[in-house]
C-alpha positions in Angstrom: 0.0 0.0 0.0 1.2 3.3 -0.9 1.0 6.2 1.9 1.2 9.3 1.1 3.3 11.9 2.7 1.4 12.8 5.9 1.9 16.9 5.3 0.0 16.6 2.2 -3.0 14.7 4.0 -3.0 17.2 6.5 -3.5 19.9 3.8 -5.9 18.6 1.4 -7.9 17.8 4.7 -8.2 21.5 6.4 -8.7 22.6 3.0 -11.6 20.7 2.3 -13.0 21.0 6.0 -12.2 24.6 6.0 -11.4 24.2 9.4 -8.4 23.1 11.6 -10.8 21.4 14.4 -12.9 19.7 12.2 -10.4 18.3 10.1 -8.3 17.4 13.2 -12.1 15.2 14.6 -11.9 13.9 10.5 -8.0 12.5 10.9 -8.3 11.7 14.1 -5.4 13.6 15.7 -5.2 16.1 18.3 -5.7 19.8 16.6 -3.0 21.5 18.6 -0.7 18.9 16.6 -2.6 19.6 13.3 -2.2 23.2 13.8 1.2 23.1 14.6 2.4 21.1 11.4 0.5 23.4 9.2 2.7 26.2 10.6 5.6 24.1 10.5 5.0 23.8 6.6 3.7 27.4 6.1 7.6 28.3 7.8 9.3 25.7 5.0 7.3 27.3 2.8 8.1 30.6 4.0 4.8 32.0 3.1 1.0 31.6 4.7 -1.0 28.5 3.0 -3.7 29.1 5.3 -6.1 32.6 6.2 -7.2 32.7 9.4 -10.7 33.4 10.2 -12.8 33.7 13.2 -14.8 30.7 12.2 -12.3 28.7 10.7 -9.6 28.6 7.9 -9.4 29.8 4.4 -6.8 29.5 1.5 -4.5 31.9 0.7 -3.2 32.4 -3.1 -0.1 30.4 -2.2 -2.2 27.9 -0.8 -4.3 27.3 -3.6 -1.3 27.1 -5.5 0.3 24.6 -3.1 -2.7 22.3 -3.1 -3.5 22.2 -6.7 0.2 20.5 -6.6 -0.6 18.3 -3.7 -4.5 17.0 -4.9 -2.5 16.1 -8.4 0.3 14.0 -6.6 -2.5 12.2 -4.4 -4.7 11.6 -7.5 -1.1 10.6 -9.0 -0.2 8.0 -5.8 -3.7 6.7 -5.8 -3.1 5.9 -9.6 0.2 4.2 -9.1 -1.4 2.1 -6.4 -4.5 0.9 -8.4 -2.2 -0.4 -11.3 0.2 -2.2 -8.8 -2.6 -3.5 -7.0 -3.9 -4.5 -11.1 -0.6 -6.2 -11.7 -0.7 -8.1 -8.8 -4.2 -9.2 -9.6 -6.6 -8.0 -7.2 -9.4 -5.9 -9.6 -10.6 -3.4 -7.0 -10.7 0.5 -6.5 -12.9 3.5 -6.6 -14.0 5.2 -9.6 -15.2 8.9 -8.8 -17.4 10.2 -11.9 -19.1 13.9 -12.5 -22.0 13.2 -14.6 -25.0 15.4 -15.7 -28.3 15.1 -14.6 -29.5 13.9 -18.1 -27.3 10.8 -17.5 -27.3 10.2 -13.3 -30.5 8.3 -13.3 -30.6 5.9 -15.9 -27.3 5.4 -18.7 -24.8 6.3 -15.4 -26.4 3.1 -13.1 -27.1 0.7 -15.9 -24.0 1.5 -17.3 -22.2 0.8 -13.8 -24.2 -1.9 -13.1 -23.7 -3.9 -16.1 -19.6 -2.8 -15.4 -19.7 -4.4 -11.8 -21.1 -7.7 -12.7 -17.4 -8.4 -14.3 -15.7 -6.4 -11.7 -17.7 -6.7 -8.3 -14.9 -5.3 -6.6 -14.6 -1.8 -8.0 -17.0 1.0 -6.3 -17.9 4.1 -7.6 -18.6 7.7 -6.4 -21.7 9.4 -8.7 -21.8 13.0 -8.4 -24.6 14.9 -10.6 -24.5 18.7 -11.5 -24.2 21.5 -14.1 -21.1 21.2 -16.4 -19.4 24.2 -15.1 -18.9 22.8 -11.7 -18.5 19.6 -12.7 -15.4 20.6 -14.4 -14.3 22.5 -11.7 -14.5 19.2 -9.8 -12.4 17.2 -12.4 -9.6 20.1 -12.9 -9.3 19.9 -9.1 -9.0 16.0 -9.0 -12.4 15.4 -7.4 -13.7 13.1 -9.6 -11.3 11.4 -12.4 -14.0 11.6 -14.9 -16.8 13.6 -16.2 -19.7 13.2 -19.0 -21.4 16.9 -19.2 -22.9 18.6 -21.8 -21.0 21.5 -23.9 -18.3 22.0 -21.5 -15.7 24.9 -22.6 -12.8 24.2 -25.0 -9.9 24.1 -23.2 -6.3 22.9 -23.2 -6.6 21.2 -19.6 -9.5 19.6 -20.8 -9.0 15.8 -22.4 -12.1 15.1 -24.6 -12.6 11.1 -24.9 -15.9 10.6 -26.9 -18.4 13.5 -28.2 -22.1 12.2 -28.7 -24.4 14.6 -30.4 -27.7 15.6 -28.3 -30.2 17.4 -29.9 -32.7 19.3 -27.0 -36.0 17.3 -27.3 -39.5 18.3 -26.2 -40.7 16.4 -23.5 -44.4 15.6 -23.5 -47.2 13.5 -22.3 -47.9 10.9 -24.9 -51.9 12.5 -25.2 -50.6 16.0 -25.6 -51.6 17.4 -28.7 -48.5 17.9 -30.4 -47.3 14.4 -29.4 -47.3 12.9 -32.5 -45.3 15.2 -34.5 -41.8 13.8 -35.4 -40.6 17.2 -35.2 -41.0 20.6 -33.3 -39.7 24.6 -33.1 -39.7 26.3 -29.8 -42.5 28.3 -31.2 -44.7 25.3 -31.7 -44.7 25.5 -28.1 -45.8 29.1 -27.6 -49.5 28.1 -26.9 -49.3 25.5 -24.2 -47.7 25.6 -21.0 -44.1 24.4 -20.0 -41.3 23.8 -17.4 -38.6 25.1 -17.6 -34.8 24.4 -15.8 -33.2 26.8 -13.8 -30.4 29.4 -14.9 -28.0 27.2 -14.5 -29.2 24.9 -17.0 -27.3 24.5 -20.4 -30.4 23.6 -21.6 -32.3 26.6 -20.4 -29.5 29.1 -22.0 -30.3 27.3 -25.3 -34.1 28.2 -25.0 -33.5 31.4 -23.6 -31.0 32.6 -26.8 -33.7 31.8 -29.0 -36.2 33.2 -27.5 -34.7 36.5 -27.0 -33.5 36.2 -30.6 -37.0 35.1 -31.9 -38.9 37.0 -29.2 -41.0 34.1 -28.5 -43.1 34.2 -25.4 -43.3 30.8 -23.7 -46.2 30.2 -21.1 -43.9 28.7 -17.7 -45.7 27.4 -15.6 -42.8 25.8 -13.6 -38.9 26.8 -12.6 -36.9 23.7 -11.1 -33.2 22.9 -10.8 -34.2 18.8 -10.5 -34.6 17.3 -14.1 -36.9 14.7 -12.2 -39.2 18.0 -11.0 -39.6 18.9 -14.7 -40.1 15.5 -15.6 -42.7 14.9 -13.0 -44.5 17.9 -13.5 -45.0 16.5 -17.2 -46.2 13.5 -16.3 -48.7 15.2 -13.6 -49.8 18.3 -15.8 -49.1 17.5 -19.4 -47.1 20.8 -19.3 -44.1 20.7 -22.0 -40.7 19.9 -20.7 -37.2 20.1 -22.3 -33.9 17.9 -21.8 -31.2 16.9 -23.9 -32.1 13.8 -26.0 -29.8 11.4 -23.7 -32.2 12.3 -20.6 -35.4 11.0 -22.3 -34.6 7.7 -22.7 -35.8 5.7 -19.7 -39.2 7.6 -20.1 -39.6 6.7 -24.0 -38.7 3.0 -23.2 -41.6 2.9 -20.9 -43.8 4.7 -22.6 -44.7 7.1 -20.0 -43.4 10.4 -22.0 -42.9 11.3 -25.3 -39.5 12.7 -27.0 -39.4 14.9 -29.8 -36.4 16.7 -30.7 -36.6 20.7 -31.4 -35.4 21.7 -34.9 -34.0 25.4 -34.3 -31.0 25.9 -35.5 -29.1 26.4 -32.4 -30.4 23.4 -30.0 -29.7 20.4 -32.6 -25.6 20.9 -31.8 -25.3 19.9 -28.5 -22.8 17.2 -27.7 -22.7 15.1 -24.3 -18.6 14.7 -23.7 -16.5 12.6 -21.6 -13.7 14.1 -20.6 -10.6 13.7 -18.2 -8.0 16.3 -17.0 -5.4 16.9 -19.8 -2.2 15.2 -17.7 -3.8 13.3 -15.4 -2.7 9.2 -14.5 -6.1 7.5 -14.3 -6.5 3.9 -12.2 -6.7 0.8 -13.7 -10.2 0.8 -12.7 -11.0 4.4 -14.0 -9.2 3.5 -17.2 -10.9 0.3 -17.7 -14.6 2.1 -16.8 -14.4 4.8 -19.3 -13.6 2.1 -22.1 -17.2 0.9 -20.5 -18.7 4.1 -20.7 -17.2 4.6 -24.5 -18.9 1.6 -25.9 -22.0 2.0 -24.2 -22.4 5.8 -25.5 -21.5 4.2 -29.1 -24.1 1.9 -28.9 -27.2 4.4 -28.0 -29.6 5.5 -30.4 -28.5 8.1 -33.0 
């Protein structure tokens, strides 16, 4: 087993806590000790890592700088020991995944499910958000993957498969527009829908070409859940929207209609996995995303 140096435990811990106390109760060691090594480093150092506050403790520019450094060599350590552990044949680890919301309850569990029944002893960490934070999470070594939707170009940013995801128009299969194999937003000026938060790639879509078309939609509903707006659908009729990805489980059953939106500017979505530009995956991550690769290949188009 590899251990990594204690000084950088100690800092990614009162970083993440925030807190020299409670990440003192989290490592189980006295806080007057903790305390006294993070000084000791901040002296090596010879600059403060570490504000203090009267409620706790808060980075300072060097220490963000330091522990950018220190999260990469754990990620790095934790690497090196899920490939020895690989090579000495024992298949096991953690695999810690960002995903969006149009994925988390349905292609993320089957897809990890189906993964586990080869490799039972391989866990997994799910966390579900907007792109922009989940790429925050994945260029601070978080997670080790994520599968978002239009995340920003950038060089730090290692794209491994691009699906395209047209946004679709959610509906209850007795709506009146329901059996159209097409729609524009403006099809859906004259019946009420819900809508996702601000945060939403989605909803920036819709709201672009509404201002540029100066449509007036009828909202009846404002959620940051995609399994609000997908419930309100199902209880009120009221149209919803969600990449095409997100509709799946619902067309399968036959409890909601999906019918993508032909304006110009919401058929060019892509859903993208994507790793930090640098970064030593696991064994386990490594052999995962191969997972998650084919079974993106193999959805619908």
């Amino acid at each position: 087993m590899l251990h990594p140096p204690r000084s950088f435990v100690y800092l990614d811990a009162v970083a993440r806590a925030g807190s020299i106390r409670k990440a003192a109760e989290k490592l189980h060691v006295a806080s007057t000790a903790l305390n006294r090594k993070i000084l000791e480093i901040e002296a090596e150092i010879g600059t403060p890592l570490f504000e203090r506050l009267p409620r706790g403790v808060r980075l300072t520019a060097a220490g963000e700088v330091l522990l950018t450094a220190v999260r990469r060599t754990l990620g790095d350590l934790r690497s090196a020991a899920s490939q020895i552990e690989q090579l000495r044949g024992l298949v096991r680890g953690t695999v810690r995944i960002g995903c969006a919301e149009s994925v988390a309850s349905d292609l993320m569990p089957r897809t990890i499910a189906h993964y586990q029944q080869a490799h039972p002893g391989v866990q997994f960490q799910v966390v579900s958000g907007v792109t922009a934070q989940l790429v925050q999470q994945l260029m601070a070594d978080d997670v080790e993957m994520v599968l978002v939707h239009d995340p920003q170009p950038a060089e730090s940013l290692r794209v491994i498969s691009a699906l395209d995801q047209p946004l679709c128009a959610m509906l209850r299969p007795d709506h009146p527009l329901a059996g159209r194999e097409s729609l524009r937003l403006a099809d859906c000026q004259e019946y009420t829908v819900a809508l996702g938060d601000r945060s939403f790639g989605s909803r920036r879509l819709l709201d672009a070409v509404m201002a540029r078309s100066r449509l007036q939609l009828k909202v009846a509903l404002e959620a940051s859940a995609v399994q609000t707006l997908k419930e309100f659908t199902r209880q009120t009729g009221a149209i919803s929207f969600q990449f095409r990805i997100g509709t799946l489980r619902e067309v399968r059953t036959g409890e909601l209609v999906s019918i993508p939106l032909t304006d110009r500017s919401l058929t060019s979505s892509q859903l993208v996995l994507a790793t930090r530009e640098g970064r030593m995956l696991p064994i386990a991550a490594l052999s995962f995303q191969e997972a998650l690769v084919n079974a993106l290949a193999a959805l619908p188009h």
